[in-house]
C-alpha positions as CSV (number, residue, x, y, z in Angstrom):
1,X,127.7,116.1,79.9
2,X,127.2,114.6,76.5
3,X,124.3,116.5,74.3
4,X,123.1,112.9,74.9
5,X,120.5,112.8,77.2
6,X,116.6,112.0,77.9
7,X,114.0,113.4,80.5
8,X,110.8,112.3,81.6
9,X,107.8,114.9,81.5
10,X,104.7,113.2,81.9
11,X,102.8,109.6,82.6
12,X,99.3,108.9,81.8
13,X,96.8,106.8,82.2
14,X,93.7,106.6,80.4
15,X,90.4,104.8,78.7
16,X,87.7,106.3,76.7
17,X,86.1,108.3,80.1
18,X,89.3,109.2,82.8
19,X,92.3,110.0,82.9
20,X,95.0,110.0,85.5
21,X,98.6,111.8,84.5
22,X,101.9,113.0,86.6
23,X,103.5,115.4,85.0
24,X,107.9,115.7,85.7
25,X,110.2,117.9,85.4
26,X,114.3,119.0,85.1
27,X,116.3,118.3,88.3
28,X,114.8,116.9,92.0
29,X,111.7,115.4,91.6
30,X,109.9,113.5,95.1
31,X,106.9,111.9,95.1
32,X,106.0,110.8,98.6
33,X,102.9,110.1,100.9
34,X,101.3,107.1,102.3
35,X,101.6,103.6,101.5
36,X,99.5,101.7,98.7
37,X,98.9,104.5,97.1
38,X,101.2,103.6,94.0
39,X,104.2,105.0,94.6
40,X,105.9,101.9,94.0
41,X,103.8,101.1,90.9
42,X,104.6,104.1,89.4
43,X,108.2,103.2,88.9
44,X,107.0,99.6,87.2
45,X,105.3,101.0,85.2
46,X,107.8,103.7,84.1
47,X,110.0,100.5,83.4
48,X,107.2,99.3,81.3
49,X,106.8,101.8,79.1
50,X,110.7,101.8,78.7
51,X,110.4,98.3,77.3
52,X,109.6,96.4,80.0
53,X,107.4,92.7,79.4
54,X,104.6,93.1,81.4
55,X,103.1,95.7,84.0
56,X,101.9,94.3,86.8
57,X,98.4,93.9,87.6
58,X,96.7,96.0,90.6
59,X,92.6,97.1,90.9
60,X,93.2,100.6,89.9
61,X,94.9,99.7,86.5
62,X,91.8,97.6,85.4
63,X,89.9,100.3,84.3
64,X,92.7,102.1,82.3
65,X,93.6,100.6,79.1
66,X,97.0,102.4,77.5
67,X,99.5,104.2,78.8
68,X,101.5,107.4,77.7
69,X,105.1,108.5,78.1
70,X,106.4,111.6,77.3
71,X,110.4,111.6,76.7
72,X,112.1,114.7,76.0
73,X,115.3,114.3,74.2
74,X,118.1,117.1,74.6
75,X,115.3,119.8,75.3
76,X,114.7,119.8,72.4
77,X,112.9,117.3,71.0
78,X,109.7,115.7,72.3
79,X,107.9,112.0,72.1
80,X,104.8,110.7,73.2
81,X,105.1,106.7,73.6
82,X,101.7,105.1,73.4
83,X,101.4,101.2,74.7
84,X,98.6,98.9,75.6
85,X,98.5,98.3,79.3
86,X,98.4,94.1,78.0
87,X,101.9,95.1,76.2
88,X,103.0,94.7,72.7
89,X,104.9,97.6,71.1
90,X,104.3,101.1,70.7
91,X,103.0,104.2,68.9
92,X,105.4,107.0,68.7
93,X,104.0,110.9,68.4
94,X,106.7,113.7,67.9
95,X,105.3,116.4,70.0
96,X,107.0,119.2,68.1
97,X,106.5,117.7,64.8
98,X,104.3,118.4,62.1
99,X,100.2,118.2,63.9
100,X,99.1,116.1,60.5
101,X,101.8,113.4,60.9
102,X,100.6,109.8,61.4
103,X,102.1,107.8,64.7
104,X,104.8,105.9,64.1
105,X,104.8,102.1,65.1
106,X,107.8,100.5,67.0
107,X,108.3,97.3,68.1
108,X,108.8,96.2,71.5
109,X,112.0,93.3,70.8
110,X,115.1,94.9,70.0
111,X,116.7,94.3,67.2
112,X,120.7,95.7,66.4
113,X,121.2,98.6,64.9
114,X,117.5,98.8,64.1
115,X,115.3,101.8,65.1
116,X,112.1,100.6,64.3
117,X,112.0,99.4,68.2
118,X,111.8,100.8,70.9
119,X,114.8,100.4,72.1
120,X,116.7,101.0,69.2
121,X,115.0,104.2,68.8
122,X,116.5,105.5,72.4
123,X,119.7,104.2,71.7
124,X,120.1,106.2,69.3
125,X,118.9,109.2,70.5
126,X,121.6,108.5,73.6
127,X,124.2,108.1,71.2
128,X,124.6,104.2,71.8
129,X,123.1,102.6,68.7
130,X,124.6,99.6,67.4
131,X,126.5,99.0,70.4
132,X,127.9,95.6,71.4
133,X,128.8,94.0,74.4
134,X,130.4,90.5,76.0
135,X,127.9,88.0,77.0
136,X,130.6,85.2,77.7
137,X,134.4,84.5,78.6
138,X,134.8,82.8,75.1
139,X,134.4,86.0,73.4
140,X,131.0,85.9,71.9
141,X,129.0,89.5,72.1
142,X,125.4,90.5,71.4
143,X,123.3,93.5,70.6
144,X,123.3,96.5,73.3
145,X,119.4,97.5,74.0
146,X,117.7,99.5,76.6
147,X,116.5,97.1,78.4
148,X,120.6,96.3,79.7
149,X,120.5,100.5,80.8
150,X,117.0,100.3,82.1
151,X,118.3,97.9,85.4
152,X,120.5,101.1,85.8
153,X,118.6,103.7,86.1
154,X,115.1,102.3,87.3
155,X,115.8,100.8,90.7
156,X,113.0,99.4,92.6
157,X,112.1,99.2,96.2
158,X,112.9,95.1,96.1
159,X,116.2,96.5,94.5
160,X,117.9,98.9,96.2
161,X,117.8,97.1,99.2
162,X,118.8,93.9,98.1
163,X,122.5,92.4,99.4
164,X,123.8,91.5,95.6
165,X,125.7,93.7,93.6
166,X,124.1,96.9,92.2
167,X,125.1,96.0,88.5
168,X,124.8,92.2,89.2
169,X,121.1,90.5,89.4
170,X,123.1,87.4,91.0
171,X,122.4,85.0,88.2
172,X,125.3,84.0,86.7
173,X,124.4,83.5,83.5
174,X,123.5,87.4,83.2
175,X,127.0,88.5,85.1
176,X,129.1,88.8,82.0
177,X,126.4,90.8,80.3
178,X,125.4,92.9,83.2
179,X,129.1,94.2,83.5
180,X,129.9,95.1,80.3
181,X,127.1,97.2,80.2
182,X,128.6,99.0,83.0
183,X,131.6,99.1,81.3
184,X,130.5,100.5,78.3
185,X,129.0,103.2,80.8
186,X,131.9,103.9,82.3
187,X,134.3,103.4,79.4
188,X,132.2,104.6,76.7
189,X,133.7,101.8,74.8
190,X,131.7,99.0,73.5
191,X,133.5,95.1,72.6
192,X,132.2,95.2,69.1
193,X,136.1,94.4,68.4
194,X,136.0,91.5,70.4
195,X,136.8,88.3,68.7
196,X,135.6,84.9,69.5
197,X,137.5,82.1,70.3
198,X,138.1,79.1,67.6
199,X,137.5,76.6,70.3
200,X,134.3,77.2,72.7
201,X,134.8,77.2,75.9
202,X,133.4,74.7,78.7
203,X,129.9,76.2,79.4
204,X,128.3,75.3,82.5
205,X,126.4,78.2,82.4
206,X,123.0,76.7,82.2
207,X,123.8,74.5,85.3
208,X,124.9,77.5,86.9
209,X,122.1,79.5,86.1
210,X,119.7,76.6,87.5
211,X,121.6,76.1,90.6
212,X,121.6,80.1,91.1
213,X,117.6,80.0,90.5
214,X,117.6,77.3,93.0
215,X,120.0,79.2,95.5
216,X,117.6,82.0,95.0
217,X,114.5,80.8,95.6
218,X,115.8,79.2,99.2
219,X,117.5,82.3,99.9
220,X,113.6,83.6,99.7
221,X,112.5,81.0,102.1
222,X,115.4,81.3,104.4
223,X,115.1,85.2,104.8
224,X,111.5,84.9,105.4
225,X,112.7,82.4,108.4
226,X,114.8,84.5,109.5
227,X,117.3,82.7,111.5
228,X,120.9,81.3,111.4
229,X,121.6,77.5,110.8
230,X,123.2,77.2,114.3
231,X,120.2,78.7,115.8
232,X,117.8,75.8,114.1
233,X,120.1,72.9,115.4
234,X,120.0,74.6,119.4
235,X,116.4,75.3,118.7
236,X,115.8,71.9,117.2
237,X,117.7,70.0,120.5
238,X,115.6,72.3,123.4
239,X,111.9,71.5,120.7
240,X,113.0,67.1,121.3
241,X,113.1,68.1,124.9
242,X,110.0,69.6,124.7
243,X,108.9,66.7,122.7
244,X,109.8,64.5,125.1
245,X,108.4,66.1,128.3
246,X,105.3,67.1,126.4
247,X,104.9,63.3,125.5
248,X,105.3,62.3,129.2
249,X,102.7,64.5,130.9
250,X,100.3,63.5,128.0
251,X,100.6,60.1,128.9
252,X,100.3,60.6,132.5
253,X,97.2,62.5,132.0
254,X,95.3,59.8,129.2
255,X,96.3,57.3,132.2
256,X,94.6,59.2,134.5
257,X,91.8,59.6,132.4
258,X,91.5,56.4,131.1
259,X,91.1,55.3,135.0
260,X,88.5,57.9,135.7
261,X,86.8,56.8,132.4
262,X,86.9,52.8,133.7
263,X,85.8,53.9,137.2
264,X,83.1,56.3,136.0
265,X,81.6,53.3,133.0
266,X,81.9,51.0,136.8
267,X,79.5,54.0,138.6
268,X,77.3,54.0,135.7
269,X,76.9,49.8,135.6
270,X,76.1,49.7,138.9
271,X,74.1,52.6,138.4
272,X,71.8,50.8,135.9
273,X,71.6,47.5,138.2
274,X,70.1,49.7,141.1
275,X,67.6,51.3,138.6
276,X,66.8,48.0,137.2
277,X,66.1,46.5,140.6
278,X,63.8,49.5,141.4
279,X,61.9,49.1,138.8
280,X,61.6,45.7,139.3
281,X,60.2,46.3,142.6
282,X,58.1,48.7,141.3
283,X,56.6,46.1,139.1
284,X,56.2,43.5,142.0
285,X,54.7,46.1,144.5
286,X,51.9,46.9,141.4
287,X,50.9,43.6,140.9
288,X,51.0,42.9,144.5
289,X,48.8,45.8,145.5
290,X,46.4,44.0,142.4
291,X,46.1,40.6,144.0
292,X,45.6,42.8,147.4
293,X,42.6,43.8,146.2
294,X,41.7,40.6,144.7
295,X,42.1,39.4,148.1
296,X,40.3,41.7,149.9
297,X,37.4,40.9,147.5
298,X,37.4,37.4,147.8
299,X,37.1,38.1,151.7
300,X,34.2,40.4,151.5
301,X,32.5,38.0,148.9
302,X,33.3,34.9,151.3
303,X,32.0,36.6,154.4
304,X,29.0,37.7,152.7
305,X,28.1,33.6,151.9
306,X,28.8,33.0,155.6
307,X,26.9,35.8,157.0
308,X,23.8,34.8,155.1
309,X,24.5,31.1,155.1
310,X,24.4,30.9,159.1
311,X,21.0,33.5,159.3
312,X,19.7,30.7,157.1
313,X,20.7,27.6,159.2
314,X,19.0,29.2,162.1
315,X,15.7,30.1,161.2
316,X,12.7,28.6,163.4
317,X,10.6,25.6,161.7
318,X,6.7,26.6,161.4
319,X,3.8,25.6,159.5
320,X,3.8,26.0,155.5
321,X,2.6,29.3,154.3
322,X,0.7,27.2,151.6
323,X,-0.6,24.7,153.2
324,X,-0.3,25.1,156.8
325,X,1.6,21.4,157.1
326,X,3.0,20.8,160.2
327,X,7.0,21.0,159.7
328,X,7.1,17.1,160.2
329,X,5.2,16.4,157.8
330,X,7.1,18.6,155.5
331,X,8.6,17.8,152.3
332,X,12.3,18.9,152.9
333,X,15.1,17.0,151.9
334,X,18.2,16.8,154.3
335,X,20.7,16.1,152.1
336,X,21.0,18.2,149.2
337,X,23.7,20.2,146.9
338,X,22.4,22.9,148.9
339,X,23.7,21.9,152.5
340,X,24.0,25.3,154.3
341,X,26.1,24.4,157.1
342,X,29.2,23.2,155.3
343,X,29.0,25.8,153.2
344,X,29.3,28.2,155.9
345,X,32.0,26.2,157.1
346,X,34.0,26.3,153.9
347,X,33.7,29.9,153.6
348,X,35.1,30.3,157.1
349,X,37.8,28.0,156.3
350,X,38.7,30.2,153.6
351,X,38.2,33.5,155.0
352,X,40.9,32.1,157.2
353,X,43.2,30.9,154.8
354,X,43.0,34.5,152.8
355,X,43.8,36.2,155.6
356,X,47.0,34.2,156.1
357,X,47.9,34.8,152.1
358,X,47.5,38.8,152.8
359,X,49.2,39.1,155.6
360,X,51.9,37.0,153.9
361,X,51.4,39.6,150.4
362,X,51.5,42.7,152.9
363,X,55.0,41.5,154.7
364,X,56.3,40.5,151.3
365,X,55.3,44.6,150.1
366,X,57.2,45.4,153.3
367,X,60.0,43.9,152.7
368,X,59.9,45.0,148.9
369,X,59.5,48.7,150.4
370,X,62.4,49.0,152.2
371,X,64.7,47.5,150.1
372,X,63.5,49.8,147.7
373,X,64.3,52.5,150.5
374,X,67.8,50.6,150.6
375,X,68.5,51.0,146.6
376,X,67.7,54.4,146.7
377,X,70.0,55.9,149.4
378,X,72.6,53.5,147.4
379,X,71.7,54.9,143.9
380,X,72.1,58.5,145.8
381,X,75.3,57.5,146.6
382,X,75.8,56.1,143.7
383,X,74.7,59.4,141.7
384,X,77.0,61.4,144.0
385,X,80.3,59.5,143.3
386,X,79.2,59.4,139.2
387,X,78.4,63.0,139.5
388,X,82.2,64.0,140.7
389,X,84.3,61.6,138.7
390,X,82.2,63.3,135.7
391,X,82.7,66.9,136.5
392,X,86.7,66.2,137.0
393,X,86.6,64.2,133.8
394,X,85.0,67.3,132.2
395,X,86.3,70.4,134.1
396,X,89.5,69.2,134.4
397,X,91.1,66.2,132.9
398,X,89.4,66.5,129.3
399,X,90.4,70.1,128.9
400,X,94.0,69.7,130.0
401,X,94.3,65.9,127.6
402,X,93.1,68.5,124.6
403,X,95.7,71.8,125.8
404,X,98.2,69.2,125.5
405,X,97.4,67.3,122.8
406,X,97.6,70.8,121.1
407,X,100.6,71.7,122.3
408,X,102.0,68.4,121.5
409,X,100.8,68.6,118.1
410,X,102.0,72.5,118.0
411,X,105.7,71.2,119.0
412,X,106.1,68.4,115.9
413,X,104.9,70.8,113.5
414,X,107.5,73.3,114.7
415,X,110.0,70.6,114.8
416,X,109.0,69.7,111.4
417,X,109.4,73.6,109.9
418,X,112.5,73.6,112.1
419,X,114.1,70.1,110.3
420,X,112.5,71.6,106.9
421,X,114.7,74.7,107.8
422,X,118.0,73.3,108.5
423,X,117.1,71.1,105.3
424,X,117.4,74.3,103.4
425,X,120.4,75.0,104.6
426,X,122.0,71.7,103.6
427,X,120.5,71.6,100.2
428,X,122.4,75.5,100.6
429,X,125.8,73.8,101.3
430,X,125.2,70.9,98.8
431,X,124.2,73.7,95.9
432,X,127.0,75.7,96.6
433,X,129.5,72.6,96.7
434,X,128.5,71.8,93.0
435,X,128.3,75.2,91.5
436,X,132.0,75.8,92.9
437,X,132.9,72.7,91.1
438,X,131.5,73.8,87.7
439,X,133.3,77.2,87.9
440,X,136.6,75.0,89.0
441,X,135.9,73.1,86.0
442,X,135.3,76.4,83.7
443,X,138.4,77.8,85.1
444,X,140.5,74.8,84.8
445,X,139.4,74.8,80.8
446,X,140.0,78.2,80.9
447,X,143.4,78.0,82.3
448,X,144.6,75.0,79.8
449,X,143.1,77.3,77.2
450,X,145.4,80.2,76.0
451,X,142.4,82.2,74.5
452,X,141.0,84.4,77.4
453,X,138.9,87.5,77.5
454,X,139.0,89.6,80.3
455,X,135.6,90.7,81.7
456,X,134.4,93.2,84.3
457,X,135.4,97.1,84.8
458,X,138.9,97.7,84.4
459,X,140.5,98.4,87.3
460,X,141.5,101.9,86.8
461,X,137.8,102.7,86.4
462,X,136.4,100.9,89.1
463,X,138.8,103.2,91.2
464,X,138.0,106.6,89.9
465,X,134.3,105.4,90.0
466,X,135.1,104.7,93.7
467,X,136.6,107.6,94.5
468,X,133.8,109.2,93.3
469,X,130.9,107.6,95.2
470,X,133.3,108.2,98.3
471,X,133.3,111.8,97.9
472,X,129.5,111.7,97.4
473,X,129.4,109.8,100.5
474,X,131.4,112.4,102.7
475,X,128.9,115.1,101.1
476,X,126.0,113.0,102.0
477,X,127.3,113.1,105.8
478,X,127.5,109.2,105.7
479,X,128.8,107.3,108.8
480,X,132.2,106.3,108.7
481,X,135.4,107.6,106.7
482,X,133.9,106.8,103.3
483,X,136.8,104.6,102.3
484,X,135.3,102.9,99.1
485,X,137.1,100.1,96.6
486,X,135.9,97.7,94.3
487,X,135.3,94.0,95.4
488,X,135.8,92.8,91.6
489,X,135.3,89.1,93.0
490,X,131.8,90.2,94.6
491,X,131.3,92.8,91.8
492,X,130.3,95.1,94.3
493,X,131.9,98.0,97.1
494,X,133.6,97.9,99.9
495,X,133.0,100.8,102.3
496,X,135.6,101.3,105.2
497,X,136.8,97.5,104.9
498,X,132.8,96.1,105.4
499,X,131.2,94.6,101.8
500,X,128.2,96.9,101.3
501,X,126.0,94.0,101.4
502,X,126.4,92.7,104.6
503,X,125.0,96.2,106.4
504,X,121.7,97.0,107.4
505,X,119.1,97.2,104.2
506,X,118.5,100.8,105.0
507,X,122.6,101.4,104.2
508,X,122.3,98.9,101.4
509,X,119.9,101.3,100.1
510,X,121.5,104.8,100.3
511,X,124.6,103.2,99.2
512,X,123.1,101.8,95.9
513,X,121.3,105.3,95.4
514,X,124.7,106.6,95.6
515,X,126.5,104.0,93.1
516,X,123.0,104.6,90.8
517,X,123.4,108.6,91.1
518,X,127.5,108.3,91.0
519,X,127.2,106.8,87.7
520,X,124.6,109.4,85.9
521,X,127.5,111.8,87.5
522,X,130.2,110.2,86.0
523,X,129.0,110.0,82.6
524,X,127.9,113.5,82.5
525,X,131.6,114.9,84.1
526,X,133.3,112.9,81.2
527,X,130.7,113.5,78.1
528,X,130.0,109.6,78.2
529,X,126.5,108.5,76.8
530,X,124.0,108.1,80.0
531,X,120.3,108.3,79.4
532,X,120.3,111.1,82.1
533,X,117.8,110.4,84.4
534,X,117.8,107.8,87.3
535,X,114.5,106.6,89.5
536,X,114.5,105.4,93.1
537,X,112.3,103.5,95.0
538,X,113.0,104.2,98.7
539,X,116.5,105.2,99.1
540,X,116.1,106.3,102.4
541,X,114.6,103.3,103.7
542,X,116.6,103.8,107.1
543,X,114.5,106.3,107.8
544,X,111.4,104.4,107.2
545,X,112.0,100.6,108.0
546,X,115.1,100.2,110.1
547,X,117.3,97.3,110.2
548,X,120.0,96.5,112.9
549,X,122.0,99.0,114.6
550,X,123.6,100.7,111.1
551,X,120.2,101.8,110.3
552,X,119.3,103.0,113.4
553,X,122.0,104.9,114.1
554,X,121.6,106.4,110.8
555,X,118.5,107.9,112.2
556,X,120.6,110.3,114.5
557,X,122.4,112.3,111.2
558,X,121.7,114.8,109.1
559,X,122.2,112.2,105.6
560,X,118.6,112.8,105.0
561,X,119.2,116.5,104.8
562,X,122.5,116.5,103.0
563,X,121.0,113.9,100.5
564,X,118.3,116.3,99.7
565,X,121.0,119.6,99.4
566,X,123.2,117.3,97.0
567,X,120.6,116.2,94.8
568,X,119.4,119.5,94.7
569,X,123.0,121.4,94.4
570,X,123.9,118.8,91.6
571,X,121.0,118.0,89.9
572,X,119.1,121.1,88.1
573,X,118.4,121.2,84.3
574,X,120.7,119.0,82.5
575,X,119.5,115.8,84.3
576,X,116.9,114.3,86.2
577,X,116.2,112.8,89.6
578,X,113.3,111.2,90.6
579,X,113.2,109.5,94.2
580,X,109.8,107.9,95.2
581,X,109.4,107.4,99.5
582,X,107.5,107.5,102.0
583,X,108.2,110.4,104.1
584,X,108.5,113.9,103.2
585,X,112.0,115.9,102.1
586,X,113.2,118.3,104.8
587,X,110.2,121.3,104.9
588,X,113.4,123.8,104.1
589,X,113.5,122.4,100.8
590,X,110.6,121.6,99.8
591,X,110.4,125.0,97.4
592,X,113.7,123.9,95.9
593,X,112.4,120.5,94.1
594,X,109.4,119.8,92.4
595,X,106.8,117.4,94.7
596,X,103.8,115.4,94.5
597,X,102.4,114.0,97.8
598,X,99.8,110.9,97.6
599,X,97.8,111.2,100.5
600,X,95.8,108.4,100.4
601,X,92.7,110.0,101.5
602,X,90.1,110.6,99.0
603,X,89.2,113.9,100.8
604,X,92.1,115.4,100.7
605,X,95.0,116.7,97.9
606,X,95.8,113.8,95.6
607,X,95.0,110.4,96.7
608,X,97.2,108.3,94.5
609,X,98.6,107.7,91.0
610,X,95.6,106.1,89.9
């Protein structure tokens, strides 16, 4: 390999009380353990320190606010990058310079054939400064900078399994660029001689680049639906007969509540004419039980005049107390208001006649009394019918109108994500219709242009390069006969006639750690510039979250083993590996590579990276 090369020896992360740091070193590094413990953030933020925009935000970072990175450079020399977790640039300390010199300051943007950035600075360390490369068919180039070999090296859980290319993002405005970086990797020459064309080319590039964005983003939301455009059409059909024979019993059970509703509003009517009667008869029997008792007075008072009114008629004549007068010869006058007899008389008469009126009163009560015996065995009755139509309307019929209102309600919202989903895939088809018709157009100016640059890895490298990651392959005991060629249409690898892309993501992954790892190889065999260390994020992803019958067959080898013995066999002083996972390397191992574990228990070992 090239006396070109960088290491990573230590992150850390600190404020004016803690610190947290992870030291690395030459060769295998793993650092494994349980999940959200910042395994994954460790890698971003690796990528930030290398240049990166911005770091993403998490709890545990809030506290901490720089960063340090410490880069050694040929074992020789060694930097300490210093950077605000906000961003911005950096402050550079030589580790074995003199202990009284001042930091230097670097900016973050790049700038060509500049080291007073960042990534000028490690450029030229890797032997790549003022490097050019294409960034369009017409022949126009631009500055190399770190950032283009950073995508190389640094690949991210969200990366490695992904179905694109492993040197192609997938937008198309980036394609050009991001290949000629590999180029320049595997070629060692840059396209600084390059000159552009007179006459610029068609560019639909920025169409392109928004139709890829849009592509992209309902890629996103088809993935996370999960299911195939013919799948959403039969689903669609059986959801309208759903639909349909949801709607039916719905209706059918409103009717039949509607009917219990009119009967049971009938009950309660009639109901509330009964109760009205009663208490009308209530009323009448109180006031009748009044002029009872009026009557019963008016007899005793009537009786009383004719009791006393006949003792008085009959009392014997007899000489005056006063004067002794003979009764003849009395002063009495015979008629007078006072005339006994008829009064007597009168009262009888009406004695008589009050008798008649209550026994009249008492069969009217009577009467009164048992119709009111009459209402209530029919309000009873009543109250009996009212009661059962209720408790079905309740127990039974309101419950089941609500289940399937629900359900009814549950089906046109599916039917409404599922229409929304086979949507997606016609705004897929439409996109892709009008994004092949801006490349035909590109390609047609291109054609009736006689100025054309050729782009992409030659061919005779993207063989060798196969060849290599083949043999890799066959070392790493992976499934198949390890055929491998270059899809230069896809910009990606075809492995025993099957695009890597369209496999499991587990086998998407080991097979981009392999292109990732192949290329580090093939720099250092041929003394090209590399900056000599790669990181994974989950390469063996099979192992951890299967997909499909590729992955889980992968399960059943020994590629976790052989991986582990490669890396190990291949990878010693003059580079570095540094794979970040889950699960823990083969125990036989273990004292052959240098490991951190992240337990995620506070009580035990290390907890996380922060």
């Amino acid at each position: 390999m090239t006396n070109y090369y960088l290491q990573l020896r230590r992150i850390e992360f600190s404020n004016s009380e803690d610190k947290a740091t992870l030291d690395f070193f030459s060769g295998v590094n793993v650092i494994c353990g349980a999940s959200d413990t910042g395994k994954s953030f460790l890698a971003e933020s690796i990528d930030f320190m290398l240049g990166g925009s911005s770091l993403r935000e998490i709890p545990e970072r809030s506290k901490y606010g720089s960063i340090e990175l410490d880069l050694a450079v040929n074992n020789e020399e060694s930097y300490t990058f210093r950077r605000s977790t906000s961003g911005g640039g950096f402050n550079l300390t030589a580790l074995n310079g003199s202990e009284n010199q001042s930091p230097l300051q670097l900016k973050q943007s790049h700038g060509h054939g500049k080291t007073d950035n960042l990534s000028g600075f490690l450029l030229e360390k890797i032997g790549l400064l003022g490097k050019r490369i294409l960034k369009n068919k017409s022949g126009g180039t631009q500055s190399l900078s770190f950032r283009n070999l950073a995508k190389l090296i640094i690949i991210q859980e969200g990366e490695i399994q992904q179905r694109g290319s492993p040197f192609w993002g997938g937008q198309y405005t980036q394609k050009t660029v991001e290949l000629a970086a590999i180029k320049l990797l595997l070629t060692s020459v840059d396209d600084s001689s390059i000159v552009s064309a007179n006459t610029p080319a068609l560019d639909n590039s920025k169409q392109i680049a928004l139709i890829d964005e849009l592509l992209a983003d309902i890629a996103i939301e088809l993935a996370d639906i999960g299911e195939e455009e013919s799948e959403l059409i039969d689903q669609l059909s059986r959801l309208e007969s759903s639909i349909e024979k949801q709607r039916e019993h719905l209706s059918f059970t409103q009717r039949e509540l509607d009917r219990l509703l009119l009967n049971r509003r009938t009950l309660f009517d009639y109901r509330q004419e009964l109760l009205g009667r009663l208490e009308e008869i209530k009323e009448h029997l109180a006031r009748f039980d009044l002029l009872r008792k009026h009557y019963e007075v008016d007899i005793s008072r009537l009786m009383a005049i004719q009791e006393s009114g006949s003792m008085f008629a009959n009392v014997e004549q007899a000489l005056c107390p006063l004067c002794g007068a003979e009764p003849k010869t009395q002063h009495i006058v015979d008629l007078c208001d006072g005339d006994v007899v008829v009064i007597v008389q009168a009262a009888s008469a009406e004695i008589i006649k009050i008798s008649r009126l209550k026994i009249e009163l008492a069969d009217t009560v009577a009467e009164l009394q048992r119709e009111a015996l009459e209402l209530i065995e029919k309000l009873n009755i009543q109250n009996v019918k009212y009661n059962l139509i209720d408790s079905e309307i309740q127990e039974k019929l309101v419950p089941q109108a609500s289940y399937e209102r629900e359900s009814f309600s549950e089906f046109l919202e599916k039917r409404a994500s599922v229409k929304k989903a086979i949507d997606l895939y016609e705004r897929t088809k439409s996109l892709e219709e009008r994004k092949l018709a801006l490349l035909q157009e590109e390609e047609k100016d291109s054609s009736e242009d006689n100025y054309q640059i050729t782009t992409g890895i030659p061919i005779a490298d993207a063989h060798y390069f196969s060849m290599k990651i083949a043999r890799m392959l066959k070392d790493w005991d992976f499934p198949g006969d390890c055929n491998v060629h270059f899809d230069k249409d896809s910009s990606d690898f075809v492995i025993d006639g099957k695009p890597r892309g369209s496999r499991g993501k587990g086998l998407r992954a080991i097979t981009h750690a392999a292109v990732t790892i192949g290329l580090l190889e093939y720099c250092k065999e041929r003394g090209f510039p590399h900056p000599g260390f790669v990181i994974l994020d989950s390469p063996l992803l099979a192992y951890f979250k299967p997909e499909g019958e590729d992955d889980l067959a992968l399960q059943g080898t020994n590629l976790k083993e052989c991986f582990y013995n490669y890396l190990i066999k291949h990878h010693a002083n003059e580079s570095q590996i540094i794979i970040i996972e889950n699960q823990h390397p083969p125990s036989d191992i273990i004292n052959k590579l240098e490991m951190t574990v992240f337990t995620g228990n506070p009580n035990e070992g290390r907890f996380g990276l922060l």
